[in-house]
N, C-alpha and C positions, 0 to 999 in steps of 0.2 A: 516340935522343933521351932525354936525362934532364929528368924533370921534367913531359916533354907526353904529352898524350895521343896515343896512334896515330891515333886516328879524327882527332886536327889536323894530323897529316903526312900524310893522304890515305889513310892505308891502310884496308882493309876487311877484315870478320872473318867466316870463315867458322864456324857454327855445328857443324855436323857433322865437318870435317875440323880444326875448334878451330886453325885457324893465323892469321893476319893476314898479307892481301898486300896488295901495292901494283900493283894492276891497274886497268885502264879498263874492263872490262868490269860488269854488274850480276851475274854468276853466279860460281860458285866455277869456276874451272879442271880442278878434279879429278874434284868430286861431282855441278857445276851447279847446285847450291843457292845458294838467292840472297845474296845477299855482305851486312852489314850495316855501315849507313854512321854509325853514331851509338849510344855507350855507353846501356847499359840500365836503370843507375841514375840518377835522378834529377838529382840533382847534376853529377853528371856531364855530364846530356844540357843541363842549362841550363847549365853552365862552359865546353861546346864552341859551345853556342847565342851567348853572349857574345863570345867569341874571334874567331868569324864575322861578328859582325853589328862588331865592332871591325876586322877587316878590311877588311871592305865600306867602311866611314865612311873610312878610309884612304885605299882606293883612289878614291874619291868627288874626295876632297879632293884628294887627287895630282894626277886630272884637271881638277880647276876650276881648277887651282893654273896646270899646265902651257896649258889653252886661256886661261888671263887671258893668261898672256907671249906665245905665238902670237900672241893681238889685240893687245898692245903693239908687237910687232915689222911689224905688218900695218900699222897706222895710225903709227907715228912717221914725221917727214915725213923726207925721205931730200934729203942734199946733193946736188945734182947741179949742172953748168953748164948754164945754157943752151946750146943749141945755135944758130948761127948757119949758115946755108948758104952757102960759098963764091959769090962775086960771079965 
């Protein structure tokens, strides 16, 4: 990734073993030392803070977006015939 940070592709940095993985776990794989989720500079730590809280409001909005049209599709009223029961 040119241009982002690691810590916005998910990956986490081990201090001791100085690498960046992209693991689910909170600890380093190697060392067990605890993984770090978020740059130590300033700037940085409120640039990935932003990016976050912009994703969030995204996916927010996706879903208010996508449950409006579910309720549109729920309530339009739907052609149908009548049904009459053979005599």
């Amino acid at each position: 990734m040119i241009g982002t940070s690691k810590y916005e592709g998910g990956k986490k940095y081990c201090r001791r073993c100085e690498i960046y993985f992209l693991h689910d776990g909170s600890f380093c794989p190697c060392c067990g030392m605890k993984l770090r989720l978020s740059p130590t500079g300033k700037k940085d730590r409120e640039r990935l803070r932003q990016i976050r809280s912009l994703e969030q409001l995204t996916e927010i909005h996706e879903r208010q977006n996508n449950k409006g049209a579910i309720s549109k599709l729920a309530t339009s009223p739907t052609t149908s015939s009548s049904f009459t029961p053979p005599s």
